[in-house]
N, C-alpha and C positions, 0 to 999 in steps of 0.2 A: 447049977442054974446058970443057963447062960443069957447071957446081957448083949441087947439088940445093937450093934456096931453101927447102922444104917444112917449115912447122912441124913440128915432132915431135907424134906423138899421145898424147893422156894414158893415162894409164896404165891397166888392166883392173882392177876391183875384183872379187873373189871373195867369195862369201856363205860365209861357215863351217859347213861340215857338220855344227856342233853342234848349229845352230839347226834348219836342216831337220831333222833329226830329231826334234827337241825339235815341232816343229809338225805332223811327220806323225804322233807318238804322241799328240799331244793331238788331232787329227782322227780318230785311229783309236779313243780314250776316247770321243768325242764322239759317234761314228757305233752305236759298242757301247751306251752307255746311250742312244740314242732307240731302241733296237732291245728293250733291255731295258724301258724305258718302257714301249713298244709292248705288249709279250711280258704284263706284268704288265697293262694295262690291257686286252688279249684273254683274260687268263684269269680275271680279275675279273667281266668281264661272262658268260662262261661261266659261271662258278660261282652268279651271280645267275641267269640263267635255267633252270642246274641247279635250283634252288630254287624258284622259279616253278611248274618243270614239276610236280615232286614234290608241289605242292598244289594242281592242277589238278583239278578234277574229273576222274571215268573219262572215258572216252570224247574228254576236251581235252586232254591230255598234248601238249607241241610235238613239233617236229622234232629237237629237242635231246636229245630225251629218250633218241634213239636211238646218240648218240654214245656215250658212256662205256659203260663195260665193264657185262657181264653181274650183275661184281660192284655196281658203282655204279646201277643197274636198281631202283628201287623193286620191294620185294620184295611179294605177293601180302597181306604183313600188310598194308601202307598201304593195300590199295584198300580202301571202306568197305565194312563187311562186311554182315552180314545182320542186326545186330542193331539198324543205322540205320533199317531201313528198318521203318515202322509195322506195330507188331505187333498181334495180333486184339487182344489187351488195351483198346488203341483205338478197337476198334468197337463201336460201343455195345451194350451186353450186355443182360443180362436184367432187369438194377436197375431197367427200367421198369416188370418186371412187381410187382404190389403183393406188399410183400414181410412173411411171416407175422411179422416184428420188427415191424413200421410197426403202430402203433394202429388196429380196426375204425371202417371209414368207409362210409357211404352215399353214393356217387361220382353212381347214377342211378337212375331211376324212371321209367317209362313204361306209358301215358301218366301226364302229370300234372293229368289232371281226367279226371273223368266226368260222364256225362251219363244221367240217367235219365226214366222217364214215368213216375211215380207208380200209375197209374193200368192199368199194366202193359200197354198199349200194345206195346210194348218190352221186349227183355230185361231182366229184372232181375238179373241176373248181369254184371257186368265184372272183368276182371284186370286186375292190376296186377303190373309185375315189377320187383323191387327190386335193386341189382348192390352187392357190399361191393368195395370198390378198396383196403383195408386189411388189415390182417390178420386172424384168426378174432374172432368172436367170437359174442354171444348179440345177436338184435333180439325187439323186440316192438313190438306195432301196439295206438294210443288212437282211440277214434271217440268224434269232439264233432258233437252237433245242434244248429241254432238254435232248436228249438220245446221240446231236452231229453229228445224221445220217442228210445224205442229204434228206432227203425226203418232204420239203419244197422249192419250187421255183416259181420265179413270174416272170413276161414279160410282157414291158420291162423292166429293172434295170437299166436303164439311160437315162437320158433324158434334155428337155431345155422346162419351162413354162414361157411363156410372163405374162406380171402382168393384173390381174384379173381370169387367166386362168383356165382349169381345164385339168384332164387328166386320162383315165382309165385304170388300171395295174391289170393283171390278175394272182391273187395267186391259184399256183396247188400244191395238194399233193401228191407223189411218192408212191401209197399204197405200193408196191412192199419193198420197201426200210423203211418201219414202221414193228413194232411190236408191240406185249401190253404191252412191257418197253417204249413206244417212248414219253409218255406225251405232251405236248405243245409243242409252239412252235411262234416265233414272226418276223414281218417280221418291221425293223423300215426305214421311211422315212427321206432324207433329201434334206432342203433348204435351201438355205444359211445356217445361225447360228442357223436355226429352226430344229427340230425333233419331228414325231410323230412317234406313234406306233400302228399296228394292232396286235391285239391277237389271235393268230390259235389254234381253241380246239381241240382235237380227241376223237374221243368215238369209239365202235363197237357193232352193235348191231349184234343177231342172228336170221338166213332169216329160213322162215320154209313157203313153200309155194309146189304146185305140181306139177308147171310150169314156172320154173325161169333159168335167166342167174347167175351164181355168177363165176368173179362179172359180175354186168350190170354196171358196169363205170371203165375205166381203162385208166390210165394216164404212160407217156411217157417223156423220156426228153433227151436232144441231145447236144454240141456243135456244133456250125455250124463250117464246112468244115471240121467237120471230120466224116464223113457220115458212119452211119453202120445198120447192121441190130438188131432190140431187140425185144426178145418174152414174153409175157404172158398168160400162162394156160388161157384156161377158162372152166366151167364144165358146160353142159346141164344136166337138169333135168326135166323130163314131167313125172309124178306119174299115170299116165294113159295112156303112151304110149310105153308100152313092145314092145320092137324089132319094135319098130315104125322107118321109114324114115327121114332123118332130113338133112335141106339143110340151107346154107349159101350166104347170099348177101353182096358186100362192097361199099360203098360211101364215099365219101370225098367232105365240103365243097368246096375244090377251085378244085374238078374235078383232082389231080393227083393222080397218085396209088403207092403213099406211105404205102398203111394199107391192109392188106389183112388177111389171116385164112388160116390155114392149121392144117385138111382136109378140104375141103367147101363144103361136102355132105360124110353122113353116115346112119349107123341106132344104135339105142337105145340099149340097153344091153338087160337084163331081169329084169332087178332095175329101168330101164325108164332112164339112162341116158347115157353122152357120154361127150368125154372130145376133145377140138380142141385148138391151139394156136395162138393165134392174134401177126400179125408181121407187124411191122413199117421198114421202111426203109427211113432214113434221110437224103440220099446223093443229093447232090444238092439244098435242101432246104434251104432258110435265116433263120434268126432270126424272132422269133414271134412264133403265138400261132395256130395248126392249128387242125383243129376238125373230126372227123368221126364219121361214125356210122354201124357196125355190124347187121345186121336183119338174126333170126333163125327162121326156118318154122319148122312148125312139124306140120305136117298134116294141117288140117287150119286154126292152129294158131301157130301166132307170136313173138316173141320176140325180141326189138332191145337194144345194148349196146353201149355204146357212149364213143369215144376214144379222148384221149384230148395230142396232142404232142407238148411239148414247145423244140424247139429251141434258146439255149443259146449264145449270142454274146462272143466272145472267150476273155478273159479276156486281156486288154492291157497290157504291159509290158513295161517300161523306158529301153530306148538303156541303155547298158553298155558300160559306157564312156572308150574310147580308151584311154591308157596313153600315153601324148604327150613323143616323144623324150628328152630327156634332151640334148642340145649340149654339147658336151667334152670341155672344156675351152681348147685354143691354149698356151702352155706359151709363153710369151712373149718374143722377145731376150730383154737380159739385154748389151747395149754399153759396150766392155772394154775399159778402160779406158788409153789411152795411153799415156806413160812416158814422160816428157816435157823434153829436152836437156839440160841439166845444162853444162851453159856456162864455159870456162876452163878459170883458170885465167892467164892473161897474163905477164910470169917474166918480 
């Protein structure tokens, strides 16, 4: 019979149920707050891009945007409304246009020179047109000569422009009244505090032709109401019409018979030509600018000259003030002063 040798085995050790518990509840804490962590740190970032989306522009709102409720939805007040967006106020209005507050101003003038032939070659008539870019006011027009003769004058030389306005003033030259000392000559504008200035050239040139008026333009000039008569030469010349015929016609644009010729039928010399006088007659006419025209036949053919008469508005004059009376002072009576009774004394 044999007898079991075999060590004993050591003994089983047991873990205490206190502990596993104690470590599965702190695993099960541990496992809840990273879950919580989590939970807070997804709804964090939510609530940031909530916020985001809400100031996104229209039209860039996220994906996000559509999660939360109806309620949490930016409401129709957040989108930018109509009052962002540029109103007519900001486009550029009418303050361009000159405005009747703003001081009268002379902005333009055209042209700004002229050009004439003394010698009336050429029109002696040009315009000038003056624009106010300010508000209303009153202008008047000064003419300076270099030689000091009057033979520069415009119509009319006074006047009243509303602001934006414009207005045309007709400069004539006085051939009659120039020589070849008369050089230039300026006519200057004004407007309120504004001035411009046109510049008036003269030249003359020399006519060499075998059927011509000289001149073929002649100009005139008047004060109104004091009406007279004024002449200027004219000479015909037709180089192929020896002791020829020659006859006169007169028109006037407004139809009256201011402008006539004398003689208004002749004949030619032996040199082909012949001399006649062009006569205006101003009485009764206003102020302004008035036009005709001269037509010369000679045989069958024509020649017209064109007459330009300005009537001058007669220059105003300030009353001369009447000297008041001075009253005479009255002197005054002076009280005499009368002697008071000095009482007598009694013995």
């Amino acid at each position: 019979m044999s007898s079991d040798t075999s060590p004993p085995s050591p003994p089983h050790r047991r873990t205490p149920k206190g502990l596993i518990v104690i470590v599965a509840c702190l695993l099960i804490i541990a496992m809840f707050g990273s879950i919580f962590l989590l939970f807070s740190l997804f709804v964090n970032d939510v609530r940031e891009n909530g916020k985001q989306s809400t100031t996104t522009p229209s039209g860039g709102t996220s994906a996000l945007q559509s999660t939360p409720s109806s309620t949490n939805t930016p409401s129709s007040t957040n989108t930018p409304s109509s009052t962002n967006t540029p109103s007519s106020t900001n486009t550029p209005s009418s303050t361009n246009t000159p405005s009747s507050s703003s001081p009268p101003s002379l902005c333009s003038i055209e042209p700004p020179s002229l050009f004439f032939d003394r010698t009336g070659l050429t029109s002696l008539l040009r315009k000038v047109t003056i624009t106010n870019c300010g508000g209303p006011g009153e202008w008047s027009a000064f003419a300076h000569t270099h030689d000091g003769a009057n033979w520069l004058v415009f119509s009319p030389s006074v006047g009243k422009l509303d602001s934006g306005a414009s207005r045309q003033v007709s400069i004539v030259v006085i051939s009659t009244n120039t020589s070849p000392d008369s050089g230039d000559g300026t006519v200057t504008f004004t407007l309120g505090q504004s001035q411009t200035t046109v510049e008036v050239n003269l030249s003359e040139e020399v006519l060499i032709c075998y059927f011509c008026l000289t001149p073929s333009n002649l100009s005139f000039v008047a004060i109104e109401g004091q009406g007279n008569q004024q002449l200027q030469p004219m000479d015909i010349l037709d180089g192929n019409g020896n002791n020829a015929n020659w006859s006169a016609s007169v028109s006037t644009d407004d139809g009256a018979s201011w402008l006539s010729i004398s003689p208004s039928s002749g004949q030619l010399d032996t040199h082909g030509s012949a001399s006649a006088s062009i006569v205006v007659n101003s009485k009764g006419l206003g102020a302004g600018v008035y036009h005709g025209t001269i037509t010369i036949t000679v045989g069958s053919s024509s020649l017209s000259a064109q007459v330009v008469l300005v009537i001058q508005a007669p220059m105003k004059t300030a009353p001369t003030p009447t000297p008041s009376e001075t009253p005479t002072p009255t002197p005054s009576e002076t009280p005499t002063a009368v002697p008071s009774e000095t009482p007598t004394p009694t013995p």
